[in-house]
MDAnalysis code that builds the backbone (N, CA, C; Angstrom):
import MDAnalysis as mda
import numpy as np

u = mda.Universe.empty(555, n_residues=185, atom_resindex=np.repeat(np.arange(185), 3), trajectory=True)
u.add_TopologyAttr("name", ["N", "CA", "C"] * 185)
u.add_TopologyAttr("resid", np.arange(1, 186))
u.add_TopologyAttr("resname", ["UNK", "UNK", "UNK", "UNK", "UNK", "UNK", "UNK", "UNK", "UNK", "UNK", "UNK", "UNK", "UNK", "UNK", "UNK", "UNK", "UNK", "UNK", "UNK", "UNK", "UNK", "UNK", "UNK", "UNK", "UNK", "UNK", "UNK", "UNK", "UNK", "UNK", "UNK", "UNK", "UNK", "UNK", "UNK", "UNK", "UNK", "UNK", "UNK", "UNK", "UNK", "UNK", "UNK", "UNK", "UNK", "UNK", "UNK", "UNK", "UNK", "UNK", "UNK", "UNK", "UNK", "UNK", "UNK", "UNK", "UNK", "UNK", "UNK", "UNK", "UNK", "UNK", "UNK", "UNK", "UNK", "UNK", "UNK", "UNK", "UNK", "UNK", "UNK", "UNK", "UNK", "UNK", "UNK", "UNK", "UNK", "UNK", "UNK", "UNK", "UNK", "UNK", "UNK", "UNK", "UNK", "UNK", "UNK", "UNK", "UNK", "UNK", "UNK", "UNK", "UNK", "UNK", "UNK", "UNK", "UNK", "UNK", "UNK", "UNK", "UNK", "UNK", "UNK", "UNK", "UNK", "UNK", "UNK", "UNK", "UNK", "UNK", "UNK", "UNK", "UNK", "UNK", "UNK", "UNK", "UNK", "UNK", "UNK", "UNK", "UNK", "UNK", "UNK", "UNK", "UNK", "UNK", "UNK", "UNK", "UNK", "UNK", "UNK", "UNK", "UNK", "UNK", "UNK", "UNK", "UNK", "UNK", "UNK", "UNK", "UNK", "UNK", "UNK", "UNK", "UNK", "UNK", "UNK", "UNK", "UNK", "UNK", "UNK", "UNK", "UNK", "UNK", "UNK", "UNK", "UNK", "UNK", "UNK", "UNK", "UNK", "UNK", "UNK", "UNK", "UNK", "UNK", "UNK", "UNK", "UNK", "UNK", "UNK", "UNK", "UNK", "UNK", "UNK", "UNK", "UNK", "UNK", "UNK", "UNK", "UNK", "UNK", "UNK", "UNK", "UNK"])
u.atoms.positions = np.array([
    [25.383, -24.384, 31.545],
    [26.051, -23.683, 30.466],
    [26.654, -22.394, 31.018],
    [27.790, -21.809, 30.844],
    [28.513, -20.810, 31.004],
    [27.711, -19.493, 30.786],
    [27.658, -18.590, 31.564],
    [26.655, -17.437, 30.811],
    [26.980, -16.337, 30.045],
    [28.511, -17.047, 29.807],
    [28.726, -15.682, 28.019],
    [28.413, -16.924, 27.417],
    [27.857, -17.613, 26.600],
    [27.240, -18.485, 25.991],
    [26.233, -18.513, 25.763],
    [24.940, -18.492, 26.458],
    [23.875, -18.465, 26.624],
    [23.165, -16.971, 24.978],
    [24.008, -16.346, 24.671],
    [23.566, -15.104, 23.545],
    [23.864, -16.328, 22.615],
    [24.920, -16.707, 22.272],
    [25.488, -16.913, 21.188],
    [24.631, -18.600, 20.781],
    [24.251, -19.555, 21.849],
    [23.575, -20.742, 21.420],
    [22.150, -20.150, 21.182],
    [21.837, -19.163, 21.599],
    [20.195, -18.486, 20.740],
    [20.459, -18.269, 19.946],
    [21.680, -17.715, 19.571],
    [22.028, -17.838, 17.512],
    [21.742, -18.830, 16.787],
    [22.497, -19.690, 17.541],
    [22.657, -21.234, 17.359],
    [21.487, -21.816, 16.544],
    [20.735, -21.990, 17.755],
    [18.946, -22.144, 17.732],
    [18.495, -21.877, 16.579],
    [18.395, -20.646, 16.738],
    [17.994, -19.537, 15.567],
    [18.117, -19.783, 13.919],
    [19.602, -20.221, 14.144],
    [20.184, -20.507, 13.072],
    [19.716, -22.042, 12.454],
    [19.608, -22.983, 13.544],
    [19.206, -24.169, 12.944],
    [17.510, -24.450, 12.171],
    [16.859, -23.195, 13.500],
    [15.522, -23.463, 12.644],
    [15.297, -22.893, 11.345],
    [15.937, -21.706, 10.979],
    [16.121, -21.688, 9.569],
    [16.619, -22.239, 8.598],
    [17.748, -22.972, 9.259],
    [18.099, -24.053, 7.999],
    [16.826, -25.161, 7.885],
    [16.178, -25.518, 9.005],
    [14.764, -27.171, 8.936],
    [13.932, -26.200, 8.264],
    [13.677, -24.834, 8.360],
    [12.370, -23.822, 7.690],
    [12.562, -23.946, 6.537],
    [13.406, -24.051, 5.868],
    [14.124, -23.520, 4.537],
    [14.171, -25.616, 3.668],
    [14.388, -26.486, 4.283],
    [14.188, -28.298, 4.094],
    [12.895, -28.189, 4.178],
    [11.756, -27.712, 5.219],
    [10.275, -27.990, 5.363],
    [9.616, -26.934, 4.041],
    [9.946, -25.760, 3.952],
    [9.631, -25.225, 2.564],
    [9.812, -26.039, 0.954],
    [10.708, -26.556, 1.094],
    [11.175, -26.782, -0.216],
    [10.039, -28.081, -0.677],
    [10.530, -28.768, 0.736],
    [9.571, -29.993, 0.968],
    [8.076, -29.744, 0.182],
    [7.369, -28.540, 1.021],
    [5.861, -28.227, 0.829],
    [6.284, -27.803, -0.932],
    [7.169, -27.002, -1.069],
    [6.609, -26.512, -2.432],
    [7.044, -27.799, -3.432],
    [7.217, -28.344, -3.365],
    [7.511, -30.197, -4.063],
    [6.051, -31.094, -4.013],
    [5.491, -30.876, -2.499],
    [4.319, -32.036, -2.417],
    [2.991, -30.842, -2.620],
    [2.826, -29.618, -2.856],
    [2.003, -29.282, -2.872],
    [1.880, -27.936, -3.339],
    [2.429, -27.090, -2.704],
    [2.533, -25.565, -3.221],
    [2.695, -25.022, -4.723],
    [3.433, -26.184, -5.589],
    [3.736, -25.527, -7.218],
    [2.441, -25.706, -7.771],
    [1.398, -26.938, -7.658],
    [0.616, -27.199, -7.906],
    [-0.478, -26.298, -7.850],
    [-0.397, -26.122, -6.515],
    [-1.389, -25.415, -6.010],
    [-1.231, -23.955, -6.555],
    [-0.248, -23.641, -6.826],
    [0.039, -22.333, -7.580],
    [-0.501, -22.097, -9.051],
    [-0.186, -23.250, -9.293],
    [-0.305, -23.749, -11.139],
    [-1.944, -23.300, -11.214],
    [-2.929, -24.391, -10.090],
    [-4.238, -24.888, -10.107],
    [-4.993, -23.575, -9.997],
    [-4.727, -22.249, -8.734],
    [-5.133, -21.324, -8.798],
    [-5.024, -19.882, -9.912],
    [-3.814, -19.942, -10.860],
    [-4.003, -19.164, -11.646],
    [-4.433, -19.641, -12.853],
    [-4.803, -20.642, -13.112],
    [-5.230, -21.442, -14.169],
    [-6.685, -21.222, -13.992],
    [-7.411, -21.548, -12.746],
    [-9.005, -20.873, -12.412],
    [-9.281, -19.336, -12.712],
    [-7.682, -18.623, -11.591],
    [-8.145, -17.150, -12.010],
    [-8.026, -17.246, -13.938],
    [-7.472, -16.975, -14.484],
    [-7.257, -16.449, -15.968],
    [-8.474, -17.262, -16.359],
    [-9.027, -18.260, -16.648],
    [-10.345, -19.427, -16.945],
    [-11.671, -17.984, -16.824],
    [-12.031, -17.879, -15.561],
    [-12.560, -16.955, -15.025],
    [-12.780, -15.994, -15.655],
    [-11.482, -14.833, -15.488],
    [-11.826, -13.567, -15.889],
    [-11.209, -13.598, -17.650],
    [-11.175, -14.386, -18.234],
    [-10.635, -14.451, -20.070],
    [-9.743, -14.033, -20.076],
    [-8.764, -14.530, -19.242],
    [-7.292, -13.879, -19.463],
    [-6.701, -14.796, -20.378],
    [-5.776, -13.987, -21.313],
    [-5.332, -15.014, -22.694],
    [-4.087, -15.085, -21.987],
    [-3.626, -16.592, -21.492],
    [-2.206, -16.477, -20.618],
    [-1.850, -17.923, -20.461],
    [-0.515, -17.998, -20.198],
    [0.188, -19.666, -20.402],
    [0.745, -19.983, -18.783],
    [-0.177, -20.553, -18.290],
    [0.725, -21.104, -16.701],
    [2.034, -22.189, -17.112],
    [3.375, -21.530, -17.159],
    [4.090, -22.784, -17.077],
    [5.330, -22.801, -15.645],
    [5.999, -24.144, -15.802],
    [7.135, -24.028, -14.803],
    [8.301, -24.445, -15.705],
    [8.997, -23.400, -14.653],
    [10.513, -23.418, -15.253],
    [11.358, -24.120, -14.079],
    [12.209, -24.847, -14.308],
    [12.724, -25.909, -13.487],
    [14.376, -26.202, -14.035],
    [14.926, -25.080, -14.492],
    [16.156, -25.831, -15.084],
    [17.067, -25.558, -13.402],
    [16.676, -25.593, -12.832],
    [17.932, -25.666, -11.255],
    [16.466, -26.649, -10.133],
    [16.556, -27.308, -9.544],
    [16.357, -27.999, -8.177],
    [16.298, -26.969, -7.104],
    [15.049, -26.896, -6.910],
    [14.884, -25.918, -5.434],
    [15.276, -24.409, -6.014],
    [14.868, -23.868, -7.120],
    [14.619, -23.085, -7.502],
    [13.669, -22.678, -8.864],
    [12.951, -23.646, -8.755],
    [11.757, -23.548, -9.837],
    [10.866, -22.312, -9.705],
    [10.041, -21.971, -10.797],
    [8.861, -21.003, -11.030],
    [8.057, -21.779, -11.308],
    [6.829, -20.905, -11.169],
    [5.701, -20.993, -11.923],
    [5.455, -19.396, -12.414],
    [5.067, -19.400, -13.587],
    [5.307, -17.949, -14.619],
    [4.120, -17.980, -15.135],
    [3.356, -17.184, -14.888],
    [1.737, -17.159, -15.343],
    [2.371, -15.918, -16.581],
    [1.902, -16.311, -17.856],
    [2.977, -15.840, -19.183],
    [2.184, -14.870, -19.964],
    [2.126, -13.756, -20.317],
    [0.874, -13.080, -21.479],
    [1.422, -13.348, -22.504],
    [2.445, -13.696, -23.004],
    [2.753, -14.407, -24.270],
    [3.300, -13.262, -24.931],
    [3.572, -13.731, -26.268],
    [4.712, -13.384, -27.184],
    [4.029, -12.509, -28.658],
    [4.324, -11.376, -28.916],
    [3.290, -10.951, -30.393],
    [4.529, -9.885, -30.809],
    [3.900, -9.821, -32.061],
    [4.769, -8.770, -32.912],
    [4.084, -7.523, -32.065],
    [5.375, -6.303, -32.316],
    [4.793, -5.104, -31.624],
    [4.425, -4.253, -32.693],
    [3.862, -4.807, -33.540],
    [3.869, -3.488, -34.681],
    [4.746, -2.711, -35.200],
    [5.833, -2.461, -34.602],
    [7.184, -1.870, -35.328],
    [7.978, -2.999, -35.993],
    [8.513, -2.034, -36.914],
    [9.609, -2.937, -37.975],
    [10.757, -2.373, -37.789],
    [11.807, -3.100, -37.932],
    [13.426, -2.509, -38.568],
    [13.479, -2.477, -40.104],
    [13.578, -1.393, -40.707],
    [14.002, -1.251, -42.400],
    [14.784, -2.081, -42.480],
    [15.425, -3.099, -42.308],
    [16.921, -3.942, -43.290],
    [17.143, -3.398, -44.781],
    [15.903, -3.344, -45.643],
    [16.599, -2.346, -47.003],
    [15.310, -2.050, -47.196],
    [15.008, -1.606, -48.609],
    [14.297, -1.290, -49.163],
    [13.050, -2.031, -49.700],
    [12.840, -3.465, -49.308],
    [12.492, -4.578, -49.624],
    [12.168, -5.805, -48.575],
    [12.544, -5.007, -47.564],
    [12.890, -5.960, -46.515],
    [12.487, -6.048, -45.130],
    [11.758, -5.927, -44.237],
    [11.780, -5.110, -42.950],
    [11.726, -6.287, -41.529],
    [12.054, -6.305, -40.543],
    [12.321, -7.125, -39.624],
    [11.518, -6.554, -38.281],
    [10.427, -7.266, -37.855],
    [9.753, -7.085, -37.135],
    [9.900, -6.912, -35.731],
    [9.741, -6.401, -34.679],
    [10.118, -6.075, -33.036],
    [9.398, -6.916, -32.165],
    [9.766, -8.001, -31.370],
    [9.051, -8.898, -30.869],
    [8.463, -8.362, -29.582],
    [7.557, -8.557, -29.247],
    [7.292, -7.571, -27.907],
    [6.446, -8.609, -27.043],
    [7.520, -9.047, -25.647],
    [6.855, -9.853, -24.460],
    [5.970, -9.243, -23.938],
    [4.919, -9.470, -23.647],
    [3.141, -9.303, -22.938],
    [3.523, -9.119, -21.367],
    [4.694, -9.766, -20.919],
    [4.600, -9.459, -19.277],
    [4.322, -10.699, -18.588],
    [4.615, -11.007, -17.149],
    [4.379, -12.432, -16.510],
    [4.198, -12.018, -15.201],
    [3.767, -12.669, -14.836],
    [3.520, -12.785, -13.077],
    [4.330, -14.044, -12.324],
    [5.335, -13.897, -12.076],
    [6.706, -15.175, -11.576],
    [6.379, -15.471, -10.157],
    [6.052, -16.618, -9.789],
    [6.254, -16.806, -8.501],
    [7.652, -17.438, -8.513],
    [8.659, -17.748, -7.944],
    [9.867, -18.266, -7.642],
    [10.656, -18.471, -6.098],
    [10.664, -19.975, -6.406],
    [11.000, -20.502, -5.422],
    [12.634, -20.031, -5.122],
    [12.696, -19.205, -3.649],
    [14.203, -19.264, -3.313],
    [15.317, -19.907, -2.854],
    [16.562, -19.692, -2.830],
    [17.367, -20.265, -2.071],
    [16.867, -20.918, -0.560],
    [15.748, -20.218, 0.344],
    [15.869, -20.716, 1.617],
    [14.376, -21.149, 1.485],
    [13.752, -21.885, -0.056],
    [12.478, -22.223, 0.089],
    [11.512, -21.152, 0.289],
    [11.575, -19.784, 0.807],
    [10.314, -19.276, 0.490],
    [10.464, -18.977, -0.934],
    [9.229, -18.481, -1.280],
    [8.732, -17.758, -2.480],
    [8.230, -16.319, -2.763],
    [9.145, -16.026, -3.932],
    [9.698, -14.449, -4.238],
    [8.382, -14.321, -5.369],
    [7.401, -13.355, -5.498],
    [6.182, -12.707, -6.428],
    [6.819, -11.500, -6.942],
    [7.407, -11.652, -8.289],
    [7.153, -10.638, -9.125],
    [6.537, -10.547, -10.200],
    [6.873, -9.195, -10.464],
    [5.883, -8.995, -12.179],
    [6.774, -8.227, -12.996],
    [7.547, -9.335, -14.526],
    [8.453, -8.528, -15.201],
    [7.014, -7.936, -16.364],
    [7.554, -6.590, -16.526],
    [6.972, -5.940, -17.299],
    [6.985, -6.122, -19.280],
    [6.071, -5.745, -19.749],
    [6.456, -5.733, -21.343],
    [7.579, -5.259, -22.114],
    [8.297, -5.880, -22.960],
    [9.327, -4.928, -23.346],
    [8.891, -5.227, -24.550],
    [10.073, -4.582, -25.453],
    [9.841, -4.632, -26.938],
    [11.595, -5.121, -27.329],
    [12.017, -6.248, -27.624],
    [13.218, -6.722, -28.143],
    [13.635, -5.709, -29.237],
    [15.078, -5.397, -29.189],
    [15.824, -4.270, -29.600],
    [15.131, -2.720, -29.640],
    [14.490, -2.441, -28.666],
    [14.113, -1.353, -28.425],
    [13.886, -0.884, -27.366],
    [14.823, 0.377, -27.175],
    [15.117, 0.336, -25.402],
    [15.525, -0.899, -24.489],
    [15.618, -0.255, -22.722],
    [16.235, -1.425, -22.433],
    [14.824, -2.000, -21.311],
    [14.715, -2.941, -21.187],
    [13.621, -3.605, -20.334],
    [13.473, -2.490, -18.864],
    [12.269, -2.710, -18.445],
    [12.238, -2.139, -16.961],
    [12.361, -2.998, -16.232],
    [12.944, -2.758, -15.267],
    [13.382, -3.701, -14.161],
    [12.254, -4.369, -13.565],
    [12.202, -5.994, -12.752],
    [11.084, -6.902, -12.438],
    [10.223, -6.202, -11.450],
    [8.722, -6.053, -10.830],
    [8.751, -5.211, -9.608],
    [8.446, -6.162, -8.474],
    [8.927, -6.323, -7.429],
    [8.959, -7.078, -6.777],
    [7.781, -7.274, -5.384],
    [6.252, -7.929, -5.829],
    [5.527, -7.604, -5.293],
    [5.562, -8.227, -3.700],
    [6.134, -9.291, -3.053],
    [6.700, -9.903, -1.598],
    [7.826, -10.844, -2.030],
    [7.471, -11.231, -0.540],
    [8.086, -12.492, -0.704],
    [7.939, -13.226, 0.551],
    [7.278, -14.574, 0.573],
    [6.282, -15.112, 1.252],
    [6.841, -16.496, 1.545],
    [6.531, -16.893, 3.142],
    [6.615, -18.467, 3.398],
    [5.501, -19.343, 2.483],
    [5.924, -20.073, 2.428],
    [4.624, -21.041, 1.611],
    [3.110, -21.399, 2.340],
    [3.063, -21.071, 3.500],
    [1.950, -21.230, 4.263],
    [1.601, -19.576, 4.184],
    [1.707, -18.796, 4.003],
    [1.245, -17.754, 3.590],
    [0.736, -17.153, 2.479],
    [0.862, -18.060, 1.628],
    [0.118, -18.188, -0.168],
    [-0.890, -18.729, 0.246],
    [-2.357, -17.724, 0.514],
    [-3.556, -18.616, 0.395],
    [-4.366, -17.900, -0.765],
    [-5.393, -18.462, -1.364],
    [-6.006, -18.363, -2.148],
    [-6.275, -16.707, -2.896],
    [-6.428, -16.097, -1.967],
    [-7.040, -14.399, -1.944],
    [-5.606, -13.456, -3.165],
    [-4.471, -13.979, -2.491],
    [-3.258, -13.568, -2.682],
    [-3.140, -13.576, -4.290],
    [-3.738, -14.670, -4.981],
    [-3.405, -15.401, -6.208],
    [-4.036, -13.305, -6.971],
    [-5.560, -13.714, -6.565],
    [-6.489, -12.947, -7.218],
    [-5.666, -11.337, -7.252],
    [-5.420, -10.550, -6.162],
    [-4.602, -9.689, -5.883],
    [-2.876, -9.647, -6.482],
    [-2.523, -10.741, -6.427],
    [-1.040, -10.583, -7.008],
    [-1.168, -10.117, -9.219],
    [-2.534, -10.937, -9.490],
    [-2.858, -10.933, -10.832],
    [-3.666, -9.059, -11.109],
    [-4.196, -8.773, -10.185],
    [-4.739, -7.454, -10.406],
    [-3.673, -6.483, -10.783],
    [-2.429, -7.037, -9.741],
    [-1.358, -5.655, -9.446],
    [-0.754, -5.702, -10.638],
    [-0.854, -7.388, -11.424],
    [-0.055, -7.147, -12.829],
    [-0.820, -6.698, -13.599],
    [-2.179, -6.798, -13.884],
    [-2.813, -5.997, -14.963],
    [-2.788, -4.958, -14.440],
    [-2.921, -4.189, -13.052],
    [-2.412, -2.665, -12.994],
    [-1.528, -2.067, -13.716],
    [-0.104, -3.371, -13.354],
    [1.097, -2.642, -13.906],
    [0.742, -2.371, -15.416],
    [1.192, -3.599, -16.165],
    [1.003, -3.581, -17.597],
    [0.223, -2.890, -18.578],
    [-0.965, -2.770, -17.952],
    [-1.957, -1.409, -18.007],
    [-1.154, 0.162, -18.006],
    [-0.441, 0.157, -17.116],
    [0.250, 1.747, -17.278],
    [1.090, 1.655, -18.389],
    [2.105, 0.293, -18.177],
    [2.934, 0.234, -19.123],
    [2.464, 0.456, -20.647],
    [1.005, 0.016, -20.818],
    [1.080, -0.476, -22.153],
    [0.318, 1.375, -22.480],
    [-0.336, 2.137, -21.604],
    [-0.694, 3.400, -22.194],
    [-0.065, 4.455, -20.898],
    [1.258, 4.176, -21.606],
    [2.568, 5.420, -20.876],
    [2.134, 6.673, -22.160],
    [2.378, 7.409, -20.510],
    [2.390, 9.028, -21.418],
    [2.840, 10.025, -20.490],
    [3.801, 10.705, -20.486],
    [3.691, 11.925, -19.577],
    [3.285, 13.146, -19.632],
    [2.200, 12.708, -19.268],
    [0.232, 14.119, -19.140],
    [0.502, 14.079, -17.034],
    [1.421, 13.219, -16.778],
    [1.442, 13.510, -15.336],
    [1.412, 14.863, -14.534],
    [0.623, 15.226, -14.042],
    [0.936, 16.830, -13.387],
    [2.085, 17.141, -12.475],
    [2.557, 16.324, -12.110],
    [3.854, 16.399, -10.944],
    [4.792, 16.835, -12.101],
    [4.690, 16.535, -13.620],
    [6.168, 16.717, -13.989],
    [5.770, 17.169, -15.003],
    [5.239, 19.094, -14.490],
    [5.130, 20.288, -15.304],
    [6.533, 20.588, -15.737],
    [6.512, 21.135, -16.901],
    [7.672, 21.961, -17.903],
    [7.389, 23.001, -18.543],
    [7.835, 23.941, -18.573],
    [7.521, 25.440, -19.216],
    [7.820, 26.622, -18.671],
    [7.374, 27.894, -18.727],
    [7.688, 29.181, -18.089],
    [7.382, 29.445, -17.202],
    [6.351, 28.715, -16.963],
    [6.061, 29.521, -14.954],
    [6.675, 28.047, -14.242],
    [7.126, 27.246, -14.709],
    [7.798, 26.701, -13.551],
    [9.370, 27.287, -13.044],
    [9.521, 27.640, -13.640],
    [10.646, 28.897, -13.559],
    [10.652, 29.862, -12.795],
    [9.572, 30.537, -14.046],
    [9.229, 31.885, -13.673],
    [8.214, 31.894, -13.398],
    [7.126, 32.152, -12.476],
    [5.955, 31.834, -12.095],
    [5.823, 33.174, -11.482],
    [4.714, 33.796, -10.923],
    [4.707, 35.093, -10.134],
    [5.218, 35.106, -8.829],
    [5.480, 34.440, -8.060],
    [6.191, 34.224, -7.018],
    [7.928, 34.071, -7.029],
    [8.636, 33.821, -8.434],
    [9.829, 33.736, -8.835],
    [10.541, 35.328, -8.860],
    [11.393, 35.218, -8.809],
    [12.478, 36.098, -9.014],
    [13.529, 35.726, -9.990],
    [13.801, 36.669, -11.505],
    [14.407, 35.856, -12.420],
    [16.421, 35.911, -12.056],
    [15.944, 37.374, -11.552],
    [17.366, 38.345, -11.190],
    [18.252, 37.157, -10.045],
    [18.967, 36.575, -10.296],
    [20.367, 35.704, -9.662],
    [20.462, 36.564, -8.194],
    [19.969, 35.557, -6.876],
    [20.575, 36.490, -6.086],
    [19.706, 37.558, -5.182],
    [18.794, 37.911, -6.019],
    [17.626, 38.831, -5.836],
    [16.759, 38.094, -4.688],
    [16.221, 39.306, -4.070],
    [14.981, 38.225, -2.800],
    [13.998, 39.041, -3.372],
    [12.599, 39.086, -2.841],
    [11.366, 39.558, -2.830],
    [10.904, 40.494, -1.277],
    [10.801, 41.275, -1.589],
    [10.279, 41.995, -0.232],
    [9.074, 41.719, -0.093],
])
């Protein structure tokens, strides 16, 4: 082989085993991996009384989920429509998505709770994203903690945070100078 060549067929290479990585993924998550996904959060939630719906979503080929679901409830708020009338705020519980990608691995996030017509959703948080031989058992237990972490903050938000003081001595504090311009000797 010519040796300006020799860089560019390691691309080559390179390039082909990711396309067979990406056929051997899809493969595994077909004969075994969705299952096995399904089977382990179905034990975890069993386990610890988690009230939750393992399902798969499959409307595309080689891009299916499995969506471990907290389900669907009124949020306690209403919309007035009149005087007689009031229309309730549906509020999603939150999910834990595994999803299969374009090149066969699998993308772990966690979309958060929202409340339908109120405010706008927080964005999904995106906990990896993993070959399929790298989903072993431990992962399941840990990926489910980080969502009751999340949802947990979400569901008792408050800003009592100390990083994000407001008032007069953050201003003016004894070390401040109010005078524009002014230094401290």
């Amino acid at each position: 082989m010519d040796p300006q060549f020799v860089n560019l067929q390691r691309k080559v290479n390179q390039y082909r085993e990711v396309l067979d990585n990406t056929e051997a993924y899809r493969e595994v998550w077909k004969e075994s991996l969705c299952q096995q996904i399904m089977d382990q959060l179905n034990h975890i939630i069993g386990e610890v009384g988690l009230k939750a719906e393992v399902e798969i979503r499959a409307e595309m080929d080689n891009l299916e989920a499995v969506v471990l679901n907290l389900g669907t409830v009124r949020s306690g708020m209403s919309q007035r429509v009149n005087d007689h009338l009031q229309r309730d705020l549906i509020k999603q519980n939150g999910a834990l998505v595994y999803q299969q990608l374009f090149n066969g691995k699998v993308l772990v996030l966690i979309q958060y709770p929202f409340i339908e017509n109120y405010g706008q959703p927080r964005p999904p948080k995106t906990i990896g994203i993993y070959r399929p031989e790298e989903l072993r058992d431990p992962y399941f237990c840990r990926h489910l903690e980080e969502l009751m972490q999340e949802i947990t903050l979400w569901e008792d938000y408050d800003d009592d945070e100390p990083h994000q003081r407001i008032g007069f001595h953050l201003n003016f504090g004894p070390n401040a100078n109010p005078a524009a311009g002014e230094e401290e000797d």
